[in-house]
KOLDO-549627 format. One record per residue: chain; x, y, z of N, C-alpha, C in turn; residue number from 0. Coordinates in nm, 4 decimals. Layout:
# residues N
[site "A",[X,Y,Z],[X,Y,Z],[X,Y,Z],NUM]
...
This chain:
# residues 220
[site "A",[0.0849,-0.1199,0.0000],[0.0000,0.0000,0.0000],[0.0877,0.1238,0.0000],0]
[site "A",[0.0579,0.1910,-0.1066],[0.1604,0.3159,-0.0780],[0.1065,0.4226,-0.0149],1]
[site "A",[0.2191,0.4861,0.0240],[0.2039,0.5130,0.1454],[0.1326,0.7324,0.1404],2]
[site "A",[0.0258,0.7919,0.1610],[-0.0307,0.9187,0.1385],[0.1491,0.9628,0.1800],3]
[site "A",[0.1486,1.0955,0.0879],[0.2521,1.2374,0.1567],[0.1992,1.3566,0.1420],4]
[site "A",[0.2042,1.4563,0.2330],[0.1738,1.5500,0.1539],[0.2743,1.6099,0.0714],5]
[site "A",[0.2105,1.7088,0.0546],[0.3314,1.8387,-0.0629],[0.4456,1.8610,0.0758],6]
[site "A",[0.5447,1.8087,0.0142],[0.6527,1.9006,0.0983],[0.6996,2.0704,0.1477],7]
[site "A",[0.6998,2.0468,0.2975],[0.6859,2.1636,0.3529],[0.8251,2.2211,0.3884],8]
[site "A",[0.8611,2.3498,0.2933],[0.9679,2.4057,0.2928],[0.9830,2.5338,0.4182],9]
[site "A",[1.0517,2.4739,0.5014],[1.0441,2.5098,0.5883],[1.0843,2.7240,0.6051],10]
[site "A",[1.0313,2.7707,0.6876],[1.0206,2.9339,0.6550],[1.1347,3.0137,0.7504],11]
[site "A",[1.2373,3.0730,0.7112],[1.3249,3.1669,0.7468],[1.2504,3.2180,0.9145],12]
[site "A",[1.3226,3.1887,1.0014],[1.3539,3.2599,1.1231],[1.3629,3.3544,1.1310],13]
[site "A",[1.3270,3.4554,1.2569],[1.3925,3.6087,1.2529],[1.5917,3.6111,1.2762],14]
[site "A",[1.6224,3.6243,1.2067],[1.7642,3.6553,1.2354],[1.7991,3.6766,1.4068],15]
[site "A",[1.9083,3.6012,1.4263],[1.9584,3.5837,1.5568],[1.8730,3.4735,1.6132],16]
[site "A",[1.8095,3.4502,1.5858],[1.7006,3.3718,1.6716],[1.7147,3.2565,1.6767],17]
[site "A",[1.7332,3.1686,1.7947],[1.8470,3.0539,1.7917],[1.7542,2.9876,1.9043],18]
[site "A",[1.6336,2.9459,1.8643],[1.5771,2.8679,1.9907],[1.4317,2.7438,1.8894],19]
[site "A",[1.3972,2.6608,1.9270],[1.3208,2.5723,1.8722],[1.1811,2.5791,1.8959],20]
[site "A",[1.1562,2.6944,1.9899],[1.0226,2.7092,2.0370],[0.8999,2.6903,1.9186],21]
[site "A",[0.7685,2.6184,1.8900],[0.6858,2.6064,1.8366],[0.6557,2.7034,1.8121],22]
[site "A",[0.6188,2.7699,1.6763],[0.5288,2.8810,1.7074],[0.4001,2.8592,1.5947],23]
[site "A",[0.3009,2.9393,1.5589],[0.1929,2.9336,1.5133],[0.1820,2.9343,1.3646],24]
[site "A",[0.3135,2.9940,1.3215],[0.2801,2.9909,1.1683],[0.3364,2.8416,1.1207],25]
[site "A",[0.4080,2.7760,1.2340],[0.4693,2.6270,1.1946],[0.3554,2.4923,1.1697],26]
[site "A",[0.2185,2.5743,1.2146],[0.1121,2.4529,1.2339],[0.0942,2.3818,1.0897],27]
[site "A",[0.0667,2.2599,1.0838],[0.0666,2.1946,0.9661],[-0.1095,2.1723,0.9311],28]
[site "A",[-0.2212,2.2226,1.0501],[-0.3273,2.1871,1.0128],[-0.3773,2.0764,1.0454],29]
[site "A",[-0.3142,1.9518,1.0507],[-0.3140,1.8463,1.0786],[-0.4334,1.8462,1.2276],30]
[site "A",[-0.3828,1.8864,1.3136],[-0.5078,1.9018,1.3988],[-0.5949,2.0075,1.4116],31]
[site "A",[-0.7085,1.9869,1.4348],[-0.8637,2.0359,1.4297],[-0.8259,2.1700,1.5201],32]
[site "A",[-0.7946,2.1642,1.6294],[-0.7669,2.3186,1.6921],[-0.6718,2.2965,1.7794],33]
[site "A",[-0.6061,2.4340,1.7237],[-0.4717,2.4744,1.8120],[-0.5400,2.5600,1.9341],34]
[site "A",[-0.6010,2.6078,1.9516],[-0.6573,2.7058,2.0297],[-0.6059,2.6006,2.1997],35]
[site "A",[-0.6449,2.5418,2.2265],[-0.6448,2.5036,2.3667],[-0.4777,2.4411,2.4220],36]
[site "A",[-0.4047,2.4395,2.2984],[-0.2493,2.3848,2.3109],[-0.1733,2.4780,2.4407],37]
[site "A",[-0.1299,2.4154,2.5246],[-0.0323,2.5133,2.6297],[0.1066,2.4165,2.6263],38]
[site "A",[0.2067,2.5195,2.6908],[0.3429,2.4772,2.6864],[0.3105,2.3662,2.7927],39]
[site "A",[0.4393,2.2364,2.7066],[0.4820,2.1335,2.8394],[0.5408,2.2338,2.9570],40]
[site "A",[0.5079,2.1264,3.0572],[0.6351,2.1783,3.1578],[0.7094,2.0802,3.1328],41]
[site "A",[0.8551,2.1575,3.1225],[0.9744,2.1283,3.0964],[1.0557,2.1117,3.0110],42]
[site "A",[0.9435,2.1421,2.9104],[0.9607,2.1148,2.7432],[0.9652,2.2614,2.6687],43]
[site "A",[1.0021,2.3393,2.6425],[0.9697,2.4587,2.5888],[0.9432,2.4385,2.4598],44]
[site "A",[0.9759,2.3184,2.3802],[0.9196,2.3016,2.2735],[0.8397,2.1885,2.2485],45]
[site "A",[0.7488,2.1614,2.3242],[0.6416,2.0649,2.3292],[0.5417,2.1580,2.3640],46]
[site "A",[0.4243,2.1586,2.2972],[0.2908,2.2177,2.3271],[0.1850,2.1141,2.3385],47]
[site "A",[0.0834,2.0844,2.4458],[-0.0157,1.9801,2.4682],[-0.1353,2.0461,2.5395],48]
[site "A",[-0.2097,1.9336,2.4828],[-0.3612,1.9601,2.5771],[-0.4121,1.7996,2.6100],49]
[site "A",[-0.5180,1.7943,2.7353],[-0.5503,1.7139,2.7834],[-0.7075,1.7159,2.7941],50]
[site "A",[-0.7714,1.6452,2.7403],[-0.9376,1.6496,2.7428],[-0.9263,1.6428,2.8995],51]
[site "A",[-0.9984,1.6798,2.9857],[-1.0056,1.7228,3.1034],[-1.1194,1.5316,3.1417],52]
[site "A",[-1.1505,1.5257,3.2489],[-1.2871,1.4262,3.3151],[-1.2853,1.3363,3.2056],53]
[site "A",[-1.1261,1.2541,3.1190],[-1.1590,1.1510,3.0511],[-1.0882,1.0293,3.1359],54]
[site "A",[-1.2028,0.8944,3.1476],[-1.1459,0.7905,3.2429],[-1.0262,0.7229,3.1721],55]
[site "A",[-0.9294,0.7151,3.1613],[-0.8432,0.6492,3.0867],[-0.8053,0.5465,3.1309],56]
[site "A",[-0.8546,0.5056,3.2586],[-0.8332,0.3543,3.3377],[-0.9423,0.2632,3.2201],57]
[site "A",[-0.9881,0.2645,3.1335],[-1.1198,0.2087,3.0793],[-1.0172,0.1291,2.9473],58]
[site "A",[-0.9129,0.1777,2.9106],[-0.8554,0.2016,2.7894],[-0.7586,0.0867,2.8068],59]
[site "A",[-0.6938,-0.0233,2.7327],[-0.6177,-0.1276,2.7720],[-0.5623,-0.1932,2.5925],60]
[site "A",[-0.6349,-0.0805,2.4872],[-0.5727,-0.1417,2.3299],[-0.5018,0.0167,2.2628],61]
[site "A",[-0.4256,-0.0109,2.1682],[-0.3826,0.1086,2.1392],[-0.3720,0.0314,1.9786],62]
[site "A",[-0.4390,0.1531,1.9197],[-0.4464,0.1654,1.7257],[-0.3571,0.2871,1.7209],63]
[site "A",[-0.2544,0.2236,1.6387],[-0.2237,0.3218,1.5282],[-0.2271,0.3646,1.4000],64]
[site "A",[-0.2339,0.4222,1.3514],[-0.2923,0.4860,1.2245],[-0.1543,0.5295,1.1497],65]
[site "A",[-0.1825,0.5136,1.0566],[-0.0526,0.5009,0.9555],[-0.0058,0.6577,0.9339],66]
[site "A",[0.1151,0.7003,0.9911],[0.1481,0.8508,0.9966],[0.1858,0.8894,0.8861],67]
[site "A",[0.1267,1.0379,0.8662],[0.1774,1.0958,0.7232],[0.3001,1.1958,0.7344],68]
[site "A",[0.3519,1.2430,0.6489],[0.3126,1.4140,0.6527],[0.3140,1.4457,0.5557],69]
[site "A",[0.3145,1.5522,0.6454],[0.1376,1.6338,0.5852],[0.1828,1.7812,0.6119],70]
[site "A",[0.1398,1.9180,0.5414],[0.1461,2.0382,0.5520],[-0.0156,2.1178,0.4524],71]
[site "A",[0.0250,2.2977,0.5175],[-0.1234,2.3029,0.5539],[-0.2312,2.2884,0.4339],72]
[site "A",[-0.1658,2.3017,0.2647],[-0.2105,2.3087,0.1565],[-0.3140,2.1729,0.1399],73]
[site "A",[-0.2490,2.0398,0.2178],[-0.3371,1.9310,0.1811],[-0.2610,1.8292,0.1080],74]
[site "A",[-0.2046,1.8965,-0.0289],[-0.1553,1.8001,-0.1309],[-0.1023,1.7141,-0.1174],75]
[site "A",[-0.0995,1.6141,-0.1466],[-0.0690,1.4822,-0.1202],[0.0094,1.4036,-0.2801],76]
[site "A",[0.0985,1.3622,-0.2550],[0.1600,1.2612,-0.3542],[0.2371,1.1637,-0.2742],77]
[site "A",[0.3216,1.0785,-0.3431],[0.3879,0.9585,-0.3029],[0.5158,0.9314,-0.4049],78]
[site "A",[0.6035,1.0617,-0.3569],[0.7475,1.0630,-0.3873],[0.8167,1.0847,-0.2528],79]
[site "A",[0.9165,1.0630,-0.2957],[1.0127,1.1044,-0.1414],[1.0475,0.9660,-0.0924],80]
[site "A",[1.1733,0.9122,-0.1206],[1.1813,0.8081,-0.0154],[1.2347,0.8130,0.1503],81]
[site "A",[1.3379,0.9176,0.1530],[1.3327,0.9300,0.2435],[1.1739,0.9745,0.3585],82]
[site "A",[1.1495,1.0566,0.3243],[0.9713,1.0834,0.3782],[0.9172,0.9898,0.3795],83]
[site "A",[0.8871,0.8832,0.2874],[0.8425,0.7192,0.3759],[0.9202,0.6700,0.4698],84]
[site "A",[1.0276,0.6665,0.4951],[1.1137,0.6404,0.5708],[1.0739,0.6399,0.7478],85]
[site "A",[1.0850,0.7653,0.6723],[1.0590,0.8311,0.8355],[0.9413,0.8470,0.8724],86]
[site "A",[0.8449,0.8133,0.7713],[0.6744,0.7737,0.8755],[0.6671,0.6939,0.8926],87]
[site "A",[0.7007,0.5735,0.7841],[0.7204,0.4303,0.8456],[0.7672,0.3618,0.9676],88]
[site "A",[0.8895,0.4265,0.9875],[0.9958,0.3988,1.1264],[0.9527,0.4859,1.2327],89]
[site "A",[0.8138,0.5995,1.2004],[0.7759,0.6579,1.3450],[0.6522,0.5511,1.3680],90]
[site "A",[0.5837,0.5624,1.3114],[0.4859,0.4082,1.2992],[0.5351,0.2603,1.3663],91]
[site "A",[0.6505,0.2478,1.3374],[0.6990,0.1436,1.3935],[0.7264,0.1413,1.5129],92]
[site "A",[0.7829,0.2270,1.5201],[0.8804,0.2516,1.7125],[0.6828,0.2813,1.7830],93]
[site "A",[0.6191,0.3449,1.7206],[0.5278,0.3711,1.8297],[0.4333,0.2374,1.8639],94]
[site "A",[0.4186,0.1890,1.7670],[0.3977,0.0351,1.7712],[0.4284,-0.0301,1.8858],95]
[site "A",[0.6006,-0.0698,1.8506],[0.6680,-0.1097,1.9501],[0.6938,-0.0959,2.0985],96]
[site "A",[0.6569,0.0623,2.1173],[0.6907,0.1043,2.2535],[0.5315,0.0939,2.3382],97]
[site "A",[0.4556,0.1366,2.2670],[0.3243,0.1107,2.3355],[0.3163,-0.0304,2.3736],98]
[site "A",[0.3317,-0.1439,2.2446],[0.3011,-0.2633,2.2958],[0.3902,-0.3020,2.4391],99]
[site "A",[0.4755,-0.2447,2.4778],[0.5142,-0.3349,2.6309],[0.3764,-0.2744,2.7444],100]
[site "A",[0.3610,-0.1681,2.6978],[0.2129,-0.1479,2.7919],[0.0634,-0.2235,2.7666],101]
[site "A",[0.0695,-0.1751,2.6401],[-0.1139,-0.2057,2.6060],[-0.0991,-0.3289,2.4688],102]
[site "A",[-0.2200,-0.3783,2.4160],[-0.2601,-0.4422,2.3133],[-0.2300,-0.3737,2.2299],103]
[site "A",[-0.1751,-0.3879,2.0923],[-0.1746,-0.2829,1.9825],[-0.2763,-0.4265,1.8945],104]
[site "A",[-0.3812,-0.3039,1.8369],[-0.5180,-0.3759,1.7838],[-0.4713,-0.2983,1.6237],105]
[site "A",[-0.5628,-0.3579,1.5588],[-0.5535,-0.2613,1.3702],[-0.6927,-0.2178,1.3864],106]
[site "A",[-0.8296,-0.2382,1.4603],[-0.9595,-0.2049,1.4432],[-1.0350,-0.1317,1.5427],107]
[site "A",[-1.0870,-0.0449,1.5580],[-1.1008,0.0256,1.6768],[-1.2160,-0.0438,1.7883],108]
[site "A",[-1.2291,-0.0179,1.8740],[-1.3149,-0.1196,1.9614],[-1.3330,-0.0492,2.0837],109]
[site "A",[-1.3938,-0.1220,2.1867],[-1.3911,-0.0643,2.3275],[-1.2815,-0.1084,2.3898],110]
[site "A",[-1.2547,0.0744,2.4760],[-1.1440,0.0174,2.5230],[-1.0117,0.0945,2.4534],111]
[site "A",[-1.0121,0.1022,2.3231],[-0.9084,0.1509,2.2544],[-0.8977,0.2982,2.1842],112]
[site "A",[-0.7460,0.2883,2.2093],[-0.7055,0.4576,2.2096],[-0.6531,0.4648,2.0556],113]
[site "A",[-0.6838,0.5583,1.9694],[-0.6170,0.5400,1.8225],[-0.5184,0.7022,1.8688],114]
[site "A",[-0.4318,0.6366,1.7788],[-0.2959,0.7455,1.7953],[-0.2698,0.7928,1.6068],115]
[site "A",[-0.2945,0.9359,1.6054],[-0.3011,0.9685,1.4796],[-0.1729,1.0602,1.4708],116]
[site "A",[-0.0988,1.0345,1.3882],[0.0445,1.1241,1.4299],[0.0751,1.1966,1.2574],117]
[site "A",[0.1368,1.2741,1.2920],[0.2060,1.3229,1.1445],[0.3678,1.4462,1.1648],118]
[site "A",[0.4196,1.3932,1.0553],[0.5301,1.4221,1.0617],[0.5177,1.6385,0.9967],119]
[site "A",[0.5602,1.6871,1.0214],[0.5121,1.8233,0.9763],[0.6221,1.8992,0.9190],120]
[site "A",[0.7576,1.8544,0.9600],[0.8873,1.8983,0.8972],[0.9635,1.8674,0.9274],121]
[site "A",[1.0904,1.8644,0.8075],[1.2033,1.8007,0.8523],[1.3089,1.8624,0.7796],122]
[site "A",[1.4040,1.9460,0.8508],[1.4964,1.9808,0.7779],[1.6273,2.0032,0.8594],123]
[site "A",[1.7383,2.0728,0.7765],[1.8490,2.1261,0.8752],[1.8726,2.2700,0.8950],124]
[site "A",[1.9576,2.2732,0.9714],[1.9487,2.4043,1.0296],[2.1218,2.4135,1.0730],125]
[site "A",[2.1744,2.5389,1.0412],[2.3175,2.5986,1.1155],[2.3386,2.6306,1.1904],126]
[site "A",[2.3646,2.6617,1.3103],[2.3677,2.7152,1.4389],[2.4467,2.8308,1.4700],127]
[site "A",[2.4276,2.9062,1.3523],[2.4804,3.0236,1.3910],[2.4202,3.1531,1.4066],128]
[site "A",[2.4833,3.2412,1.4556],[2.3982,3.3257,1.5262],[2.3703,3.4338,1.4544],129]
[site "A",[2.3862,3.4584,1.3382],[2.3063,3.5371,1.1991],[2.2085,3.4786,1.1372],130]
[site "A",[2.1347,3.3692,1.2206],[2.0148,3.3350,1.1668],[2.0487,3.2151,1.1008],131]
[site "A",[1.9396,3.1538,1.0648],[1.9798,2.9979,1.0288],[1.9262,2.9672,0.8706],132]
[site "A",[1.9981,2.9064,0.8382],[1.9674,2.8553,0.6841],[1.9017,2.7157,0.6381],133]
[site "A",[1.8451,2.7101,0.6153],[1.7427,2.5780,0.5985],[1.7347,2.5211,0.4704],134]
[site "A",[1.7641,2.4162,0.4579],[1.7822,2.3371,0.3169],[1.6020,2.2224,0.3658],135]
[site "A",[1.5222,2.2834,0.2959],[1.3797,2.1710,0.2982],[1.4599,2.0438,0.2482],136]
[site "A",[1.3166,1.9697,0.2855],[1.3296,1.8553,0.2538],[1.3703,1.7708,0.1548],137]
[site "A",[1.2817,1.8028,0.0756],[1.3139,1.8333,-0.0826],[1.4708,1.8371,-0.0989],138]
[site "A",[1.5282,1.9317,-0.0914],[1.6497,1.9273,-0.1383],[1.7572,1.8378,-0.0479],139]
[site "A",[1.7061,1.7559,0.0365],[1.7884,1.6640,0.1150],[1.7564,1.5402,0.0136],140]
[site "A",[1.6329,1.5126,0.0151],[1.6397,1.4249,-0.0791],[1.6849,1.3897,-0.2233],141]
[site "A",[1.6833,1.4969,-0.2441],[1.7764,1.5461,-0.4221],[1.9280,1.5539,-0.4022],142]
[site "A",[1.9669,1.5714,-0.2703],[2.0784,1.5462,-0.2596],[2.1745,1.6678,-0.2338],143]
[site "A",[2.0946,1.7650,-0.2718],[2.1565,1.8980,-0.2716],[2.1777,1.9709,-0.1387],144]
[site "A",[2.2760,2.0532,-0.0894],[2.3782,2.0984,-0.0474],[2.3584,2.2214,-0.0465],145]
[site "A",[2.4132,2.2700,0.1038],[2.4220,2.4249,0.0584],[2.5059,2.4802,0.2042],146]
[site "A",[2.6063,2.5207,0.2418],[2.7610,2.5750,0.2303],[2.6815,2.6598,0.3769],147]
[site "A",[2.7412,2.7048,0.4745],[2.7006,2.8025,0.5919],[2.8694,2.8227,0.6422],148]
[site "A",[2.8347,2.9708,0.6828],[2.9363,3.0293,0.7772],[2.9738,2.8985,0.8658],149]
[site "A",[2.9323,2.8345,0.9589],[2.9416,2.7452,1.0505],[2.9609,2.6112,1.0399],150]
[site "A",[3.0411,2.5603,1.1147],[3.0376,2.3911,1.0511],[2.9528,2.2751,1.1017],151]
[site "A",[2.8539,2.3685,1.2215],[2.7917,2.2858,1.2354],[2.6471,2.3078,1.2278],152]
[site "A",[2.5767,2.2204,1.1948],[2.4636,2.1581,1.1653],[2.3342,2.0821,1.2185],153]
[site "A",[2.2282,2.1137,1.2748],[2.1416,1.9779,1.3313],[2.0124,1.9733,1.2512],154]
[site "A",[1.9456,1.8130,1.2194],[1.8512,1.8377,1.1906],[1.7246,1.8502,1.2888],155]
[site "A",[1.6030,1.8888,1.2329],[1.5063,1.9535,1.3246],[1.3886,1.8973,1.2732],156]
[site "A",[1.3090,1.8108,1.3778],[1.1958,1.7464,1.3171],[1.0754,1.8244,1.3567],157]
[site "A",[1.0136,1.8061,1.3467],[0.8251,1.8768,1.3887],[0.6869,1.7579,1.3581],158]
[site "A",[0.6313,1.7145,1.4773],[0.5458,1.6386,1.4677],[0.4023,1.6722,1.5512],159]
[site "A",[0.3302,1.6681,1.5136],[0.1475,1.6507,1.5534],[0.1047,1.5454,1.5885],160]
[site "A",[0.0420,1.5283,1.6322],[-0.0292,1.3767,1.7140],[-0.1561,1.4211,1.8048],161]
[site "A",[-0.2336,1.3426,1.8018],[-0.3565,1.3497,1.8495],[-0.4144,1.2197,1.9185],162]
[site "A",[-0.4568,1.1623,2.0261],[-0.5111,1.0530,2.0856],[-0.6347,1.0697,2.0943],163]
[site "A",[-0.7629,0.9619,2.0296],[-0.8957,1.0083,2.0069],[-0.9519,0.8593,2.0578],164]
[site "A",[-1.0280,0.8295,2.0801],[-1.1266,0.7019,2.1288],[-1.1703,0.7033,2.0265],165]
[site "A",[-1.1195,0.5395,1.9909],[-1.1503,0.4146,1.8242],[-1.3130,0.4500,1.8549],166]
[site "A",[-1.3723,0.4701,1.9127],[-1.4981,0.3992,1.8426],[-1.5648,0.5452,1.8513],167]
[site "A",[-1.5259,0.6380,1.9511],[-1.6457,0.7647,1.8636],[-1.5957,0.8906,1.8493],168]
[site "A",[-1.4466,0.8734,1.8622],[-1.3846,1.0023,1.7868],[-1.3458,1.1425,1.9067],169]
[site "A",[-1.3760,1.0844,2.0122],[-1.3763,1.1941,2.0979],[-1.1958,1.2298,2.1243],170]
[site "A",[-1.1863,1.3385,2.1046],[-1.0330,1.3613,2.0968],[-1.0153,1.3692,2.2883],171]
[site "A",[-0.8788,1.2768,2.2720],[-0.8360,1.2338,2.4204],[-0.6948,1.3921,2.4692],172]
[site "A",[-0.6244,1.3842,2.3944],[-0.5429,1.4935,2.3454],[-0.4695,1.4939,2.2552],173]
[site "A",[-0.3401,1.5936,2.2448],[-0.2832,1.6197,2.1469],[-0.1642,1.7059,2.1620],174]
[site "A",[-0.0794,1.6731,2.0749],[0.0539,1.7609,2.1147],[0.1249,1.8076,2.0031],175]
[site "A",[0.1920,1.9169,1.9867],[0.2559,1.9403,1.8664],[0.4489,1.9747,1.9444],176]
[site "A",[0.5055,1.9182,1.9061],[0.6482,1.9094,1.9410],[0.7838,1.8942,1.8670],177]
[site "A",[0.8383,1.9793,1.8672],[0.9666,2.0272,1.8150],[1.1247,1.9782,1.8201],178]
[site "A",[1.2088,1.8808,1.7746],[1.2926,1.8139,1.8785],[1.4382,1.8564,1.7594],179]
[site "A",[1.5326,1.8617,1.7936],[1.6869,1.8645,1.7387],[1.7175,1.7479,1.7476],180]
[site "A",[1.7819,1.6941,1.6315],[1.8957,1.5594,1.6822],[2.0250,1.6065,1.7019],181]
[site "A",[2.1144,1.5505,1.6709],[2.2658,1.5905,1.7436],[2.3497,1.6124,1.6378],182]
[site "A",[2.4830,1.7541,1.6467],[2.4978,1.7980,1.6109],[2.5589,1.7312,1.4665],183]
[site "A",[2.6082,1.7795,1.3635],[2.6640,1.7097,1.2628],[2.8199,1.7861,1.2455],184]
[site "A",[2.8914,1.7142,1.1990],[3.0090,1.8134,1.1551],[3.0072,1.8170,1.0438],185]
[site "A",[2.9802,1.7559,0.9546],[3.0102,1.7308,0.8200],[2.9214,1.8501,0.7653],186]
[site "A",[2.9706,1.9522,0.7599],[2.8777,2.0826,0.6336],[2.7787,2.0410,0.5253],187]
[site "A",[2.8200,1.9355,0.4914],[2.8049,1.9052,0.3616],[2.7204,1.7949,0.3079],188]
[site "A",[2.6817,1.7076,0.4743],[2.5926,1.6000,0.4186],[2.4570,1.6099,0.3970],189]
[site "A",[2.3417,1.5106,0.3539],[2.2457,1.5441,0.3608],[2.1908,1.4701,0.4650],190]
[site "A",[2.0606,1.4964,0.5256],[1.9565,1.4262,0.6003],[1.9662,1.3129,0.5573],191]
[site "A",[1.9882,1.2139,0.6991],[1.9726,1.0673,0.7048],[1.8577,1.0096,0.7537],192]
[site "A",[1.7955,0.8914,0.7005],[1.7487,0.8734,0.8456],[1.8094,0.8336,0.9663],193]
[site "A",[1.9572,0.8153,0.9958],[1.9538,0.7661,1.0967],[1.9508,0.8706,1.2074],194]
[site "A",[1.9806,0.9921,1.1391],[1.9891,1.1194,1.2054],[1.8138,1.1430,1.2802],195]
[site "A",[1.7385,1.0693,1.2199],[1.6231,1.1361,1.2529],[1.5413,1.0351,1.3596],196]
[site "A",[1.6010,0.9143,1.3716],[1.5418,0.8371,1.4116],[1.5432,0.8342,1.5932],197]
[site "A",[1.6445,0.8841,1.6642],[1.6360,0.9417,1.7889],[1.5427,1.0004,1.8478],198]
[site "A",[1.5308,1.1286,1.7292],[1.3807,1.1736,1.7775],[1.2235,1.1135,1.7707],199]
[site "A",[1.2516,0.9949,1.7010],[1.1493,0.9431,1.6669],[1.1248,0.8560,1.8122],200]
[site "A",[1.2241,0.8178,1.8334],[1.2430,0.6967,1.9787],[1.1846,0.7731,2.0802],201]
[site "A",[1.2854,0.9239,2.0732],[1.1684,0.9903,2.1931],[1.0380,1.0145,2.1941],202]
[site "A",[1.0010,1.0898,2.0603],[0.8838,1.0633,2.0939],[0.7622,0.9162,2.0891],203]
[site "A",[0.7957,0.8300,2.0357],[0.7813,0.7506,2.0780],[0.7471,0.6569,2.2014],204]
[site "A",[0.8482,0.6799,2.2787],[0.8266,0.6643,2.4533],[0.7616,0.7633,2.4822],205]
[site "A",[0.7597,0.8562,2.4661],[0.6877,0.9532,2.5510],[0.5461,0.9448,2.5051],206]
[site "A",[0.4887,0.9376,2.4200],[0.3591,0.8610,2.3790],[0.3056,0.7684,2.4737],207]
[site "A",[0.4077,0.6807,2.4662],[0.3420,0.5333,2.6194],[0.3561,0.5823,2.7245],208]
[site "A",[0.4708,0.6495,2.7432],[0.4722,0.7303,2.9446],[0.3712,0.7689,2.9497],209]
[site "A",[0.3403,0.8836,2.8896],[0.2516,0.9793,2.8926],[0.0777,0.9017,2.8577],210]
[site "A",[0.0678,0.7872,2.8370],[-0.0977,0.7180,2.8559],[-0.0607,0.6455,2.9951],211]
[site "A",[0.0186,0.6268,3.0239],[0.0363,0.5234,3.0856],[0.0276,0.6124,3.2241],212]
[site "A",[0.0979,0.6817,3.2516],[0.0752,0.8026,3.3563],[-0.0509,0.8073,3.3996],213]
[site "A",[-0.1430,0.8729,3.2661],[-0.2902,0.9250,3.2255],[-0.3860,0.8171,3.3403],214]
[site "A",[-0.3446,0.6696,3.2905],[-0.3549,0.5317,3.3739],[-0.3337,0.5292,3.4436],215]
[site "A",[-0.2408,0.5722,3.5392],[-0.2220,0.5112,3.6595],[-0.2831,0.6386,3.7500],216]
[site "A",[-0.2594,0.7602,3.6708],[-0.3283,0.9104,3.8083],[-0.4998,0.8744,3.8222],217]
[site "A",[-0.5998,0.7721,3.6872],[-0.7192,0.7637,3.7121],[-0.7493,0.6551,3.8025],218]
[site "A",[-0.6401,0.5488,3.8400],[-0.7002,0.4658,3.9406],[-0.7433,0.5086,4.0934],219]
């Protein structure tokens, strides 16, 4: 089955000097229904979440996942990019994986079960220098192409959406939109790997199961 993408999202120039990962509003991919109720993690300055308030989550014991895209705010959708399968595939996977030491991972929604709808929203690199940062989209990681900075070093920068809704009637459980760096690169000159990207995928990943699993244990 191949796999939805959207149109690749070229990621948008920073204010100069501005050297921090914080989420902000024009980064939203759309992907979820409303940003309006999103507040900062604690401890996270670049994690933003909300929590449906009076939901029993002790009730909940299967976890669906839903095949992650990305996705940006236009919609468009094709199925180029290998790297971009890559990396929804292998976030799909790890979340798979990490939930199942907690819960059932089911393919059909039912009672009982939590569906986890995730999407990837950007992925690119970034320079770390302090005249503002230069961004090679996605797109041109995958083409292979290159492009030269004052600085020699480098990180890439992922951006993901996710939403937890109850399989059987849609009621959104919560949702988070979160921002993560992988580690630094020296090489000026390479392009986006996945292996570069896959760290962040692990984290968030676990933090997906902590974070139900928590949800679980504060409702008993």
């Amino acid at each position: 089955m191949k796999k939805k993408i959207a149109a690749i999202l070229i990621a948008s120039t920073l204010l100069a000097g501005c050297a921090t990962n914080k989420v902000s509003e024009d980064k939203y991919s759309g992907f979820l229904n409303d940003y309006s109720t999103l507040k900062t993690t604690p401890g996270d300055k670049d994690s933003l979440g909300y929590i449906t308030p009076d939901i029993n989550w002790s009730q909940y014991h299967s976890i669906m996942v839903d095949q992650v895209l990305i996705i940006t705010p236009d919609g468009e959708q094709k199925t180029d990019g290998q790297l971009l399968v890559a990396i929804a595939d292998k976030f799909e996977e790890l979340i798979k994986q990490d939930v199942s030491k907690e819960f059932t991972v089911v393919d059909n929604p039912g009672e009982g079960t939590i569906r986890i709808q995730a999407a990837i929203t950007s992925v690119f690199t970034s320079y770390d220098d302090k005249k503002g940062y230069q961004y090679i989209p996605i797109a041109a990681a995958v083409g292979g192409i290159k492009r030269a900075s004052g600085s020699e070093k480098k990180s890439v920068r992922v951006m993901t959406e996710f939403r937890l809704v109850d399989s059987v009637d849609g009621q959104l459980l919560g949702q988070v939109v979160d921002f993560k760096s992988g580690e630094k690169k020296q090489d000026k000159d390479s392009a986006i790997l996945l292996a570069d990207v896959v760290p962040i995928l692990e984290q968030w990943a676990q933090r997906i199961t902590d974070r139900i699993v928590g949800l679980k244990e504060a409702a008993k």
